[in-house]
NULUMLUM-442250 format. One record per residue (C-alpha): residue number from 1; residue in three letters; chain; x, y, z. Coordinates in Angstrom, 1 decimal. Layout:
N
@num=NUM&residuo=ALA&cadena=A&x=X&y=Y&z=Z
...
END
This chain:
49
@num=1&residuo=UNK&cadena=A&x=10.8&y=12.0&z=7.7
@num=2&residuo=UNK&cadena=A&x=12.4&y=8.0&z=8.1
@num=3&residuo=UNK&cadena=A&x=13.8&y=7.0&z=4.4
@num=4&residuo=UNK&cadena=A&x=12.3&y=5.2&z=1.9
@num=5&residuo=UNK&cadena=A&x=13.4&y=2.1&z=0.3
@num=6&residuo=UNK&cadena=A&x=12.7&y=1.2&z=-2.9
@num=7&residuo=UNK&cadena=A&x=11.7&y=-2.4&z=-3.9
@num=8&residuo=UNK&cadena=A&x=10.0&y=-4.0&z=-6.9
@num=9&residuo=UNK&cadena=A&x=6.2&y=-6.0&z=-6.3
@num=10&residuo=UNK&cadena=A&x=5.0&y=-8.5&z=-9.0
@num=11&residuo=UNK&cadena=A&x=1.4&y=-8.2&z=-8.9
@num=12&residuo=UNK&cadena=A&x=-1.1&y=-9.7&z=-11.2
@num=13&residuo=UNK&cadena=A&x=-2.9&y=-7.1&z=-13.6
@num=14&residuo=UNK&cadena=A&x=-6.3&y=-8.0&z=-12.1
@num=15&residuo=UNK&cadena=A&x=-4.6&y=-7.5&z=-8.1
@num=16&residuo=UNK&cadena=A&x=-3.2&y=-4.1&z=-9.5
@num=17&residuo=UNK&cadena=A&x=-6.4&y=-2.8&z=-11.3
@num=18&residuo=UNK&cadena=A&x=-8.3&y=-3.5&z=-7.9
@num=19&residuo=UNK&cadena=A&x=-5.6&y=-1.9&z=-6.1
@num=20&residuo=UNK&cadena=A&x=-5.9&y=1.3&z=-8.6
@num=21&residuo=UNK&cadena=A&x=-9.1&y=1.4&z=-8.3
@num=22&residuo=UNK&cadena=A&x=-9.5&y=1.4&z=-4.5
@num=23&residuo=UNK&cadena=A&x=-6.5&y=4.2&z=-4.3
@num=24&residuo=UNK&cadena=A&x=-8.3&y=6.6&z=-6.4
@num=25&residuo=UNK&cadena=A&x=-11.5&y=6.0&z=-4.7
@num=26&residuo=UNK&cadena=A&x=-9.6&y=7.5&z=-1.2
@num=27&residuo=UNK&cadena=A&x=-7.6&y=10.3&z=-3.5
@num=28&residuo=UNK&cadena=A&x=-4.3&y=8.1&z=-3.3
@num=29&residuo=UNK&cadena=A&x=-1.6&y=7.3&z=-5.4
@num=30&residuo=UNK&cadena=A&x=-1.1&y=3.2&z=-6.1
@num=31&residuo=UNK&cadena=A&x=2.1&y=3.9&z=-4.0
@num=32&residuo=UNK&cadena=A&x=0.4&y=5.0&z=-1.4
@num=33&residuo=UNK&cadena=A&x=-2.8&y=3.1&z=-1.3
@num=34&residuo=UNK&cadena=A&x=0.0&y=-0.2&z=-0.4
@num=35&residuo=UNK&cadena=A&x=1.7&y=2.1&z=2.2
@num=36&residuo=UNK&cadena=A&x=-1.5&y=2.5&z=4.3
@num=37&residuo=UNK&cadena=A&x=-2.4&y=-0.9&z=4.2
@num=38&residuo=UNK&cadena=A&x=1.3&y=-2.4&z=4.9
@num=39&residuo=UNK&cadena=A&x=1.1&y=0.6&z=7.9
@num=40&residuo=UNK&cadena=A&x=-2.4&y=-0.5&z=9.0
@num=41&residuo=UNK&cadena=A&x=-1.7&y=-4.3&z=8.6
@num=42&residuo=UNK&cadena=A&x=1.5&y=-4.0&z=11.0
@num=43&residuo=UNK&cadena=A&x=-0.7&y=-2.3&z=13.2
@num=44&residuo=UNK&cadena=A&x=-3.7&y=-4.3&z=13.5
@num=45&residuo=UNK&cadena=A&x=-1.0&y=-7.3&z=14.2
@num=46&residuo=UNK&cadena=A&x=0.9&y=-5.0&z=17.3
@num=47&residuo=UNK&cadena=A&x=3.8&y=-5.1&z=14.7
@num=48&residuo=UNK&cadena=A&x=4.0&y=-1.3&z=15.8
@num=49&residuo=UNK&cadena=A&x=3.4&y=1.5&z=18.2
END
């Protein structure tokens, strides 16, 4: 499994309720709720494989 690096994301609290909200609606974590749609994002733009 590639590494993982760490960085801090300023939301604002009504972005990050939303965001909460849609994670536990698909049974994922806030964390990685952003990691599917940063991986689906780069995809959908042929950003990768």
């Amino acid at each position: 499994m590639p590494k993982k690096k760490s960085f801090v994301l300023r939301i604002d609290q009504e972005t990050y309720d939303k965001l909460e909200k849609w994670a536990a609606d698909e049974f994922r974590s806030v964390n990685g709720q952003m990691e599917w749609i940063i991986a689906k994002a780069l995809k959908d733009h042929g950003r990768t494989k």
